[in-house]
C-alpha positions as CSV (number, residue, x, y, z in Angstrom):
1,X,-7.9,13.0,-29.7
2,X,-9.4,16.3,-28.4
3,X,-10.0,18.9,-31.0
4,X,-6.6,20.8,-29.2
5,X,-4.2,17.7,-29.9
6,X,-6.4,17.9,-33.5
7,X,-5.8,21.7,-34.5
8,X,-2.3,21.8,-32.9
9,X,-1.0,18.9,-35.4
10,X,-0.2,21.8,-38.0
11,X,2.3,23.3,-35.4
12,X,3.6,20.4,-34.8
13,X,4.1,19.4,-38.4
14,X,5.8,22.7,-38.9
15,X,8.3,22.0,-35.8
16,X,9.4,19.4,-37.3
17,X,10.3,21.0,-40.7
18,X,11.9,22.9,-38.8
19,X,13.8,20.3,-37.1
20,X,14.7,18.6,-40.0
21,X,16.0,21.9,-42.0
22,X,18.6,22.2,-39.0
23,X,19.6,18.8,-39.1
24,X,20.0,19.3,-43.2
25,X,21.8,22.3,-42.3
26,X,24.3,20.6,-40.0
27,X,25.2,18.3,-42.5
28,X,26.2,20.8,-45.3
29,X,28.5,22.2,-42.9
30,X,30.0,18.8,-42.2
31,X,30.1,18.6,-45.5
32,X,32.0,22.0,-46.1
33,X,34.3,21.0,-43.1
34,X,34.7,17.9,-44.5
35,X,36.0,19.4,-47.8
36,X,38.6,20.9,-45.6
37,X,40.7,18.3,-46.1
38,X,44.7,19.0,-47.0
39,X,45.6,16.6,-50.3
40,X,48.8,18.0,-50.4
41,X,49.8,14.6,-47.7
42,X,50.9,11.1,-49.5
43,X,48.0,9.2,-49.4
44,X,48.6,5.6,-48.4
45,X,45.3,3.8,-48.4
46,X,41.8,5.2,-49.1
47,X,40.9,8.6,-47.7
48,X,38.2,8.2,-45.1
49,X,37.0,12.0,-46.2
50,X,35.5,10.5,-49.0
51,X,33.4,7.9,-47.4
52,X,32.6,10.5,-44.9
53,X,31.4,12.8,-48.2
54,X,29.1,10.0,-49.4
55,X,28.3,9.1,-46.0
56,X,27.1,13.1,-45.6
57,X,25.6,13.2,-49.2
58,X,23.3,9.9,-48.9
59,X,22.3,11.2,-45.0
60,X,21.8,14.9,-47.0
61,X,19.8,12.9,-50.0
62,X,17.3,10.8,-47.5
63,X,17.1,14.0,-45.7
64,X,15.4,15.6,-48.0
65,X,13.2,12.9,-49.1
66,X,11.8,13.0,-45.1
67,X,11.1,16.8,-45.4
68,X,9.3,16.6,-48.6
69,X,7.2,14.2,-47.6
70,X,6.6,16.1,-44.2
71,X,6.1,19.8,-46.2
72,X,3.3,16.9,-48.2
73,X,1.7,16.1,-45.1
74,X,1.9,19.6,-43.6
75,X,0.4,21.5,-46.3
76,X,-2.4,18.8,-46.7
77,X,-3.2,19.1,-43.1
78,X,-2.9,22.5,-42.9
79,X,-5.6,23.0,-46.1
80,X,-7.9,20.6,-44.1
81,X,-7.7,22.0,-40.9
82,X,-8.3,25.9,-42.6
83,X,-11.4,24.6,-44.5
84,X,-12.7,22.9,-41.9
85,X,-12.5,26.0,-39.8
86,X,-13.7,28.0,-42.4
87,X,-16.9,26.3,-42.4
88,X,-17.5,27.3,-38.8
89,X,-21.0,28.7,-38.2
90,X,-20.0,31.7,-36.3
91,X,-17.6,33.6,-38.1
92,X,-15.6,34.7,-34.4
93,X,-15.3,31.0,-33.9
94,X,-13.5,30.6,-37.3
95,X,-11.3,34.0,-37.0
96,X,-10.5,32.7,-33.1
97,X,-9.2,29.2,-34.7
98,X,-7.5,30.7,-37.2
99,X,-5.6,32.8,-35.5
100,X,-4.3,30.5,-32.7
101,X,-3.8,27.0,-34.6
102,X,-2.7,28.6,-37.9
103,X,-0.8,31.6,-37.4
104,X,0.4,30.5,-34.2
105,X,-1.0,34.0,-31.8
106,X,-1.5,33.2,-28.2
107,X,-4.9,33.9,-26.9
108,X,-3.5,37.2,-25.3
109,X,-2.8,38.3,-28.9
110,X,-6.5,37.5,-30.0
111,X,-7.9,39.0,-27.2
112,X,-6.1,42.1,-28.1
113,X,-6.9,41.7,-31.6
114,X,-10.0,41.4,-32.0
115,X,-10.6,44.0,-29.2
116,X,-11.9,41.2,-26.5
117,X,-11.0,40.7,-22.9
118,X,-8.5,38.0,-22.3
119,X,-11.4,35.9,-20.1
120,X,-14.0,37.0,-23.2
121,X,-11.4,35.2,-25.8
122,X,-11.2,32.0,-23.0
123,X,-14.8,31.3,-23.4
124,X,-14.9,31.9,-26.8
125,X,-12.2,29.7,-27.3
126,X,-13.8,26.5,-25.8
127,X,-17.4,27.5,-27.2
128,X,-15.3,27.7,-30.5
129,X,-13.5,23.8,-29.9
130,X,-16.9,22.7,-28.9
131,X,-18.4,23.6,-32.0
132,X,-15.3,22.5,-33.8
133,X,-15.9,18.9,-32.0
134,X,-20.3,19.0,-32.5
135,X,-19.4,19.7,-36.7
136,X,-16.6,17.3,-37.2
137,X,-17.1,14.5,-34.9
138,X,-15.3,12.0,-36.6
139,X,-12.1,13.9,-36.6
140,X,-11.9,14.7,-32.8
141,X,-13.5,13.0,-29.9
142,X,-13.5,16.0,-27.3
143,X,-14.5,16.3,-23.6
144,X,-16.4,19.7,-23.0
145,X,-14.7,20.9,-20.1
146,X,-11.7,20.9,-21.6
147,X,-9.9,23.9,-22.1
């Protein structure tokens, strides 16, 4: 794994939250649809809205389970991967990281922030993975000329 695919496993860890909050979303409004049942009808055998409910409820219940353990894994990841960066030698390096693989800016954004050109922020970019890779070798396994 580059150190890229490395850093960029926090974004994709947070996707997936926010995947999974949708889909627990979706199901409370089947479950509020499927509330929306008329009982004023002679019921004649059992009332598939109520398997349907449990069905919903133990889908809602493992659910959760799946995005707490995911919000587990993020936040640990995310910690590692922000004191790891933080122990950068060159402070730009560290901001530069940062900025992109935690808060998500594009390099555009950086460039602008930190009062850079956008081809300044490019090098600085791979001189900053490349220093990533040289300091923690057993988490990535990077090619240099990779951008």
């Amino acid at each position: 794994m580059d150190v890229k695919e490395y850093l960029k496993k926090v974004r994709e860890l947070d996707n997936a939250i926010q995947f999974k909050d949708a889909q627990r979303e979706e199901i409370i409004n089947e479950m509020a649809a499927a509330r929306a049942v008329s009982y004023d009808k002679d019921r004649v055998q059992s009332s598939p809205s109520g398997d349907q409910m449990v069905n919903l409820m133990i889908r809602l219940e493992e659910l959760a389970g799946d995005i707490n353990k995911m919000r587990t894994e993020y936040f640990t990841q995310k910690n590692d991967i922000i004191n790891q960066i933080i122990l950068l030698h060159d402070p730009r390096y560290a901001d530069l990281l940062y900025k992109h693989y935690v808060e998500y800016k594009s390099l555009e954004k950086i460039a602008a922030d930190m009062n850079y050109s956008y081809d300044h922020i490019r090098r600085l970019h791979r001189a900053a993975k490349k220093s990533f890779a040289e300091t923690y070798p057993d988490f990535v396994d990077m090619p240099h000329n990779a951008t």
